[in-house]
C-alpha positions in Angstrom: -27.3 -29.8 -79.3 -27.9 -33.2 -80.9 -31.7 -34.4 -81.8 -32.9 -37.9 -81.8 -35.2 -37.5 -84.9 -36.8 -34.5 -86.5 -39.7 -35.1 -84.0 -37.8 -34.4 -81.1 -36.0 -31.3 -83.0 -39.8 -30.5 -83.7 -40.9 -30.5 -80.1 -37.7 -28.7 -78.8 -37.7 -25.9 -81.8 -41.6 -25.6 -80.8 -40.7 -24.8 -76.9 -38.5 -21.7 -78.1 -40.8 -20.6 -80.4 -44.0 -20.5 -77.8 -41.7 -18.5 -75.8 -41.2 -16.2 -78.8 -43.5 -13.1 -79.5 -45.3 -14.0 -82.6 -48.3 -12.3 -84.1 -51.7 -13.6 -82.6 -52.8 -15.1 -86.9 -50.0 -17.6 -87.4 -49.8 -20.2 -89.8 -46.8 -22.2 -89.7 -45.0 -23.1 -93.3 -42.9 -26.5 -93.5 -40.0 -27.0 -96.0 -40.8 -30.6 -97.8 -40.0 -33.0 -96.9 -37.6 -32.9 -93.6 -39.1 -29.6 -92.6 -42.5 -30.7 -92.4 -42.2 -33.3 -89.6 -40.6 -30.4 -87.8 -43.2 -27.9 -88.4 -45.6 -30.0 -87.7 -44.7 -30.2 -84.0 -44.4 -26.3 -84.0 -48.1 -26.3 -85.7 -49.9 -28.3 -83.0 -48.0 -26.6 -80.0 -49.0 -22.8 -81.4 -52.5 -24.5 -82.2 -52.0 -23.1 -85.7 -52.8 -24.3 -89.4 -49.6 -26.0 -91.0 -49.2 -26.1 -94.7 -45.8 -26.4 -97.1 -43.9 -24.1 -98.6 -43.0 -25.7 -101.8 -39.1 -24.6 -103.0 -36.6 -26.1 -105.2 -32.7 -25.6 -105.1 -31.0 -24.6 -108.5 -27.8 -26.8 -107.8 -24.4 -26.0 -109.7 -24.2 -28.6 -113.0 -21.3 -30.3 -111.9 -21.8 -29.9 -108.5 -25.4 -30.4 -107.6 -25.2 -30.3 -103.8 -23.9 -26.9 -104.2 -26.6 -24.4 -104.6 -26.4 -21.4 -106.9 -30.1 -20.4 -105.9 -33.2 -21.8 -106.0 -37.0 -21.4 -106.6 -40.8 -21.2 -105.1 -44.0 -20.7 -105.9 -45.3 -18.1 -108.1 -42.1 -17.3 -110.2 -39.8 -16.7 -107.2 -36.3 -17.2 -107.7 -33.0 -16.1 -105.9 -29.9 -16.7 -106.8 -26.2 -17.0 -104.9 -23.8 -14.2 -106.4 -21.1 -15.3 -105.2 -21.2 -19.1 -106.1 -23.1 -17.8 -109.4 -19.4 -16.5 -110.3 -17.2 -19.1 -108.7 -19.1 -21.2 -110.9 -18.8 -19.1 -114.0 -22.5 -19.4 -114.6 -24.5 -17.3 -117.0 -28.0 -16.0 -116.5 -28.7 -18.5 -119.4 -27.9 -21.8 -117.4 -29.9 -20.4 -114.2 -32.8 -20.3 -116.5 -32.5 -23.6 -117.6 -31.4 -25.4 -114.4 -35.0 -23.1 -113.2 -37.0 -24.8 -116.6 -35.5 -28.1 -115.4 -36.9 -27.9 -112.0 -40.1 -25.9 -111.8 -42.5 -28.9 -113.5 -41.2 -30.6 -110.3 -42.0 -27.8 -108.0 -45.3 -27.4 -109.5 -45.7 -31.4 -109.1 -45.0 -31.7 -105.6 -46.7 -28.5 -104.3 -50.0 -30.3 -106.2 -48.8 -33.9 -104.3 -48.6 -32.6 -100.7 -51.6 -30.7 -100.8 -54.2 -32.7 -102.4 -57.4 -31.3 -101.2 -56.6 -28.9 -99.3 -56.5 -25.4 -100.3 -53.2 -23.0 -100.2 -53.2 -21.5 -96.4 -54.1 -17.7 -97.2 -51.0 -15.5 -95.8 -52.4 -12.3 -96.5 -52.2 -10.3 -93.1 -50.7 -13.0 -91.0 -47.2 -13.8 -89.4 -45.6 -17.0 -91.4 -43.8 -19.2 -89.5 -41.2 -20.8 -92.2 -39.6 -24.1 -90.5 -36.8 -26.7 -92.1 -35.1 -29.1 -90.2 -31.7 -26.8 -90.4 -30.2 -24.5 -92.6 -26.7 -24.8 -94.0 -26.3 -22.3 -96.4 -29.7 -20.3 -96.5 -31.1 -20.4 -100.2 -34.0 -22.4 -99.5 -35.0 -20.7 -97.2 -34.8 -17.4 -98.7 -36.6 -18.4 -101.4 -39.2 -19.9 -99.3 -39.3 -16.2 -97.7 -39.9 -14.4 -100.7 -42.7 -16.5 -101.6 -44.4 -15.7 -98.3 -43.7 -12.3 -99.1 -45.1 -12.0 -102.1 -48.4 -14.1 -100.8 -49.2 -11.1 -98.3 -47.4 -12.2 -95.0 -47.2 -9.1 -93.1 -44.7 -10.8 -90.5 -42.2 -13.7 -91.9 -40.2 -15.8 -89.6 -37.4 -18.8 -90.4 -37.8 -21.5 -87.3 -35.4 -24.1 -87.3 -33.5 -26.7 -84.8 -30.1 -26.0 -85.8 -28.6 -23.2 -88.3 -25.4 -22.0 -88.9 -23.6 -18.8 -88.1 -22.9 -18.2 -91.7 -27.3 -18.7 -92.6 -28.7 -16.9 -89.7 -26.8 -13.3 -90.9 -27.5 -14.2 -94.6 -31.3 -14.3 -93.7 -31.8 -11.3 -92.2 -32.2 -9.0 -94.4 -35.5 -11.4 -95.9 -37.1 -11.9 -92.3 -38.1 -10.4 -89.7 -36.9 -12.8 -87.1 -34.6 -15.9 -86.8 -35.5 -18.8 -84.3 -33.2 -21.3 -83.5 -32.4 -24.0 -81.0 -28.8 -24.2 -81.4 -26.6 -22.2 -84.0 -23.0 -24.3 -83.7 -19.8 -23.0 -85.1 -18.6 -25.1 -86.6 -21.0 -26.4 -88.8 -20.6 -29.1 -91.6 -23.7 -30.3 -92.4 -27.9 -30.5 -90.8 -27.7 -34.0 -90.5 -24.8 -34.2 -88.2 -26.9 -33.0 -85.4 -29.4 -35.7 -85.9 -29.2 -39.4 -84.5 -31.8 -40.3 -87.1 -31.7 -38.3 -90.7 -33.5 -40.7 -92.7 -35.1 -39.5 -95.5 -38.6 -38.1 -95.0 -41.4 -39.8 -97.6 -43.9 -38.0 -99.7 -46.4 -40.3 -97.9 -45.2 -38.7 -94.2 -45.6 -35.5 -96.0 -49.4 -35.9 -96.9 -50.3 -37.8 -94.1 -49.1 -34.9 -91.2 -50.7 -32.4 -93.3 -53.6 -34.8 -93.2 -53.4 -34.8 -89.6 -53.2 -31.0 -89.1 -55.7 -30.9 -90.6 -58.3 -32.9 -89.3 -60.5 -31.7 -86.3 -59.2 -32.6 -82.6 -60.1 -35.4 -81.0 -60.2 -39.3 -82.8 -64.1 -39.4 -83.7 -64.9 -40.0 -87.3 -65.5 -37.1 -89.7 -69.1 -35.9 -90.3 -69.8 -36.8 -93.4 -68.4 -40.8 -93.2 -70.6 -42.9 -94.6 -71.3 -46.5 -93.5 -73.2 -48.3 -96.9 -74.0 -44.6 -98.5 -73.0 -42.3 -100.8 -73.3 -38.4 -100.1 -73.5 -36.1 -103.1 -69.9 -36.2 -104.6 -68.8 -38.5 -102.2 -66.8 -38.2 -99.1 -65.1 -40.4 -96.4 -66.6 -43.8 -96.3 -66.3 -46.9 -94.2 -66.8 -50.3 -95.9 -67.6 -53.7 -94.0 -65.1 -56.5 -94.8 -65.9 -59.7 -93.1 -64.8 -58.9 -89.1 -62.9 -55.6 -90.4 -64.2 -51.8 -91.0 -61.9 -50.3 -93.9 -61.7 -46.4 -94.4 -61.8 -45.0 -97.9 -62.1 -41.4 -99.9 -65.0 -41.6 -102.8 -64.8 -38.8 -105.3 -67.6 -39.0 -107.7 -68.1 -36.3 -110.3 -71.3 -35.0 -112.4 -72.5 -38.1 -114.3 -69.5 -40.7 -113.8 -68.4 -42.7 -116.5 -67.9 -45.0 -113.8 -65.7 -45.6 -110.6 -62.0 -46.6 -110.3 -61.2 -48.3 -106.7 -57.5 -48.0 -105.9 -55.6 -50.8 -104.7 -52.6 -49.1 -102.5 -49.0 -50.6 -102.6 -46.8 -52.1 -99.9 -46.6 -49.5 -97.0 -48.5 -47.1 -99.0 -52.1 -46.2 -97.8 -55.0 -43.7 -99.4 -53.3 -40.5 -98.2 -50.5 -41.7 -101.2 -49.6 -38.4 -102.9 -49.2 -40.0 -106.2 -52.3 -42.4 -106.3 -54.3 -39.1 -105.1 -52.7 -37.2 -108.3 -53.7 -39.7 -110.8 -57.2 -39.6 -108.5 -57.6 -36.4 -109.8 -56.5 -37.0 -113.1 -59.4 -39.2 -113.4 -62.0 -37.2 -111.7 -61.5 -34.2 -114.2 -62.4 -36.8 -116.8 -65.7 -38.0 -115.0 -64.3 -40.6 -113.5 -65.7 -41.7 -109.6 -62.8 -42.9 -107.6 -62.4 -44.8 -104.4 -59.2 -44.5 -102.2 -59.5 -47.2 -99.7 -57.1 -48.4 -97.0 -56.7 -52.4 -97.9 -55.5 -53.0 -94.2 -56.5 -51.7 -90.8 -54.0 -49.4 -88.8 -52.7 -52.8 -86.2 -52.3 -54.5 -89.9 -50.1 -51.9 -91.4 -47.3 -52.8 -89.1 -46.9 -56.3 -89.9 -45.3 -57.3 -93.1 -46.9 -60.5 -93.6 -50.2 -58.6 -94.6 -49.1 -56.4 -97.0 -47.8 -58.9 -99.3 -51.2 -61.2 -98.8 -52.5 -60.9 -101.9 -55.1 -63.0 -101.6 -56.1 -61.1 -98.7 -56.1 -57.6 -100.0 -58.0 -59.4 -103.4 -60.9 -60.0 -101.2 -61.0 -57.0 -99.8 -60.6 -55.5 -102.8 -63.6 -57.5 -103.8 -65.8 -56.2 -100.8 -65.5 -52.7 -101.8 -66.1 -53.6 -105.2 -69.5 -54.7 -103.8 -70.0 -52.2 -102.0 -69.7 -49.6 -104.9 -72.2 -52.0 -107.2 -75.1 -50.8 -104.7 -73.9 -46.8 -104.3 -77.0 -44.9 -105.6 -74.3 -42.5 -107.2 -72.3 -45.0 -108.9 -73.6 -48.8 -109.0 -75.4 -48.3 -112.6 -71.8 -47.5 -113.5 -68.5 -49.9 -114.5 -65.8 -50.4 -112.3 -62.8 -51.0 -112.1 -59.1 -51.4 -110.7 -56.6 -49.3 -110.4 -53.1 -51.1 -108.5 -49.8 -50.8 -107.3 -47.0 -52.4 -106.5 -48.8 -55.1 -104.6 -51.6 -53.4 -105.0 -51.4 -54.1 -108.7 -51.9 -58.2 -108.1 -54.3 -57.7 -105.7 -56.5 -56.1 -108.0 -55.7 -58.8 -110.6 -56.6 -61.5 -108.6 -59.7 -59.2 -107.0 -60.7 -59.4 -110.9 -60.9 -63.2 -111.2 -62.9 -63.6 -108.1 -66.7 -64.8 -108.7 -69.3 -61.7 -108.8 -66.6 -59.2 -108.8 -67.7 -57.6 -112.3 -64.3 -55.8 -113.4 -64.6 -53.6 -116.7 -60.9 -52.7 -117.0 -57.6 -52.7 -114.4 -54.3 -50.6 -114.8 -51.2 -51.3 -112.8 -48.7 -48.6 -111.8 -45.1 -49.6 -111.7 -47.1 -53.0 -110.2 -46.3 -56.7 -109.0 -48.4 -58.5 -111.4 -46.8 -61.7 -111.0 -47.8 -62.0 -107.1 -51.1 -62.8 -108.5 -49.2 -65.5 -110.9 -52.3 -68.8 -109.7 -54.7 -66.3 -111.5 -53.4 -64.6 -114.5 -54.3 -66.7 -117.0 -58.0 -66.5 -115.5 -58.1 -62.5 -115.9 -60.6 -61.4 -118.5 -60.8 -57.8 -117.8 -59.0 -55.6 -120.3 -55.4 -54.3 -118.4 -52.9 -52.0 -119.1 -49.2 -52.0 -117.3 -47.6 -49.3 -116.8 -43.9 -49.4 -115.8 -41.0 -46.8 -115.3 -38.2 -47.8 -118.2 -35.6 -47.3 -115.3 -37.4 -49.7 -113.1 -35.4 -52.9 -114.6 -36.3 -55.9 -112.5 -40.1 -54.6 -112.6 -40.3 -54.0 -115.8 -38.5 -58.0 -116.4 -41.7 -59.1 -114.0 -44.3 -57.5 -116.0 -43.4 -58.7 -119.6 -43.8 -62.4 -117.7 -47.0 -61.8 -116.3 -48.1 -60.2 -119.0 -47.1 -63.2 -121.1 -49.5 -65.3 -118.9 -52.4 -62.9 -119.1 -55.3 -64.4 -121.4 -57.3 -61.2 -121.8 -56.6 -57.7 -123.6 -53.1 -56.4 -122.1 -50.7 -53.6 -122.9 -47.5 -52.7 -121.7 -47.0 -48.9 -121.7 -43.0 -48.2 -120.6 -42.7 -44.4 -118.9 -38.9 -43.2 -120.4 -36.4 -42.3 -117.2 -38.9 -43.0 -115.1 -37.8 -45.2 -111.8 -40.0 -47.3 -110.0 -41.9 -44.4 -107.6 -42.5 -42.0 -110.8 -40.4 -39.0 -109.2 -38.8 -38.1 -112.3 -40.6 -35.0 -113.9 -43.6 -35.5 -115.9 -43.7 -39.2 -115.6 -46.6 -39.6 -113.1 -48.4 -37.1 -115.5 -48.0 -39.4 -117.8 -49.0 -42.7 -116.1 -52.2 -40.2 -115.1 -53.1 -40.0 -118.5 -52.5 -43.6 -119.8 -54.5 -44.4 -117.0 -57.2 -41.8 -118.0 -57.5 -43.0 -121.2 -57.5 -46.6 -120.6 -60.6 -46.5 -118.2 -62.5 -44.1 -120.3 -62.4 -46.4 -123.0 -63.0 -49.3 -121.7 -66.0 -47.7 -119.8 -67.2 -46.5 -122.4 -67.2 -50.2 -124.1 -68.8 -51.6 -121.5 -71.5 -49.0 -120.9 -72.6 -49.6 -124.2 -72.7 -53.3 -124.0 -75.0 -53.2 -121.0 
């Protein structure tokens, strides 16, 4: 059988699996990334929590697609015997393939989640799902690690499988769903029409979804003009436009960071909700906002507006200067990509009061009219992989007028996926605003 995308493998995998006779507690368990799409139509059709299962495969050195084992949460790993010894692979090199990998584990499992707390398995059935299984070790890993967080009942739920997986698995489950186990099999994305890869930002944003309450009305605690005790979900007036943002403010704030998202990106962004935290842990109030409206989104013409997204930017400024919580506080910018001249350009704007911006892996030169017009301290941060961005920033940066550093991230490419680079752009960024907050409070 042959899916369109992994929504409709979603929706077909969840028909058999209704029909299947689960325990009543179920929480279902996606695979990031391509499993998650998946298990999300499985999730809402059983009416049941959805969180990830966060696994790594420990590929062979010199042939990565091939997996000699891999690794979850919590110190699991399993390993392939037989490839192990094809390979002529000592216990040695699994444990450094495993110290190679488990920072990015670790890194994605803390990504996807973001607020939300670990789904508690003790006691409950696990539903694990993936978008297919070719050779199994994923998902056996991903087993154990329910295992060993207290599922009483596990189950693997995928669209397609084959022959060879489904018998491997058995002896870590309890049960195997699938939709259509084909013999032969090559590979999971020749069952697909559309096997595009699945983002980090689809990732957060379903789990998002799952988890919000049914039905489209605002949360509780959004606040129009307000700010509740360490923050919440907000909505901010923009001229004839309502924008939706996250404020985090902890105990006595330094001050308050307002993010500026990138092209396409929004503020369910996994990695501007990492450094987000970063920041918080160092007293640092931050504002996740959503630059555009949802109709906006769609068209490419407003995400590279900069002048646009400045003045938005420039509203919600504003709107943090008279936050009980906050407005005594600095502010300042935190962009990227296009998010990164927007904020810029936000920062030359009249009455907009910037103490200090930071661009990640950013577009300053879209905001090229008003560099030279910038006065608030900023600090670029680029991946040294990331060539043609890294060529843009040294020319803004020439243009800037104002206090400007560029801070190069080794190996890192132009999204920060490498391990330990977005760590590090957290903590340049950390520093940076605690600084300069720290200046300015003083000066006040």
């Amino acid at each position: 059988m042959r899916f369109r995308d992994r929504v409709d493998a979603g929706r077909h995998l969840a028909a058999v699996v209704q029909r299947a006779a689960l325990a009543p507690d179920v929480v279902v368990l996606g695979l990031p990334r391509g499993g998650v799409p998946v298990a999300f139509e499985v999730a809402r059709a059983l009416g049941a929590p959805l969180d990830v299962i966060a696994v790594r495969k420990l590929g062979v050195p010199f042939q990565p697609e091939l997996a000699v084992g891999a690794i979850g949460e919590d110190g699991v790993r399993v390993e392939n015997s037989e490839v192990r010894h094809l390979a002529a692979l000592e216990e040695s090199d699994i444990d450094v393939l495993e110290q190679r990998e488990r920072p990015e584990l670790e890194r994605r499992a803390r990504l996807y989640r973001g607020e939300h707390p670990r789904a508690d398995l003790r006691g409950r059935c696990a539903v694990i799902v993936d978008d297919g299984i070719a050779t199994g070790s994923t998902a056996r890993a991903a087993c154990q690690v329910a295992r060993a967080h207290g599922a009483m009942r596990v189950v693997v739920a995928v669209p397609v499988a084959s022959q060879q997986a489904t018998v491997s698995l058995r002896d870590v489950c309890d049960e195997i769903i699938c939709v259509d186990v084909p013999d032969p099999f090559w590979a999971v994305g020749e069952w697909y029409d559309d096997f595009s890869q699945t983002s980090d930002e689809e990732v957060v944003r379903l789990l998002d979804l799952a988890a919000a309450p049914l039905g489209g009305d605002p949360p509780g605690d959004a606040l129009a003009g307000g700010v509740a005790p360490g923050g919440g979900e907000v909505v901010i007036g923009a001229g004839p436009v309502q924008l939706a943002g996250t404020l985090t403010v902890p105990t006595d704030p330094l001050g308050t960071v307002v993010f500026a998202h990138g092209s396409g990106s929004s503020r369910h962004s996994p990695r501007n909700r990492y450094v987000a935290g970063v920041l918080n842990e160092a007293r640092l109030a931050t504002l996740l906002i959503d630059l555009l409206t949802v109709e906006e989104e769609v068209d490419r013409a407003y995400v590279f507006d900069v002048e646009l997204l400045a003045e938005r930017l420039g509203h919600a400024a504003r709107w943090v200067a008279t936050a009980p919580e906050v407005s005594t506080r600095p502010v300042g910018f935190f962009g990227a990509s296009t998010g990164a001249a927007a904020a810029l350009w936000a920062a030359t704007e009249e009455g907009c009061d910037v103490a200090a911006v930071v661009s990640r892996g950013g577009r300053p030169d879209l905001a090229g009219p008003r560099l030279a017009a910038v006065t608030a301290p900023t600090l670029l941060i680029v991946g040294g992989n990331d060539d043609v961005v890294l060529d843009l920033n040294r020319e803004a940066q020439a243009q800037l007028r104002c206090e400007s550093r560029l801070c190069v991230v080794p190996g890192a490419t132009h999204l920060f996926e490498e391990p330990g680079t977005l760590e590090q752009v957290a903590s340049l960024a950390r520093d940076w605003f605690v600084e300069k907050f720290r200046a300015a409070g003083t000066s006040i």
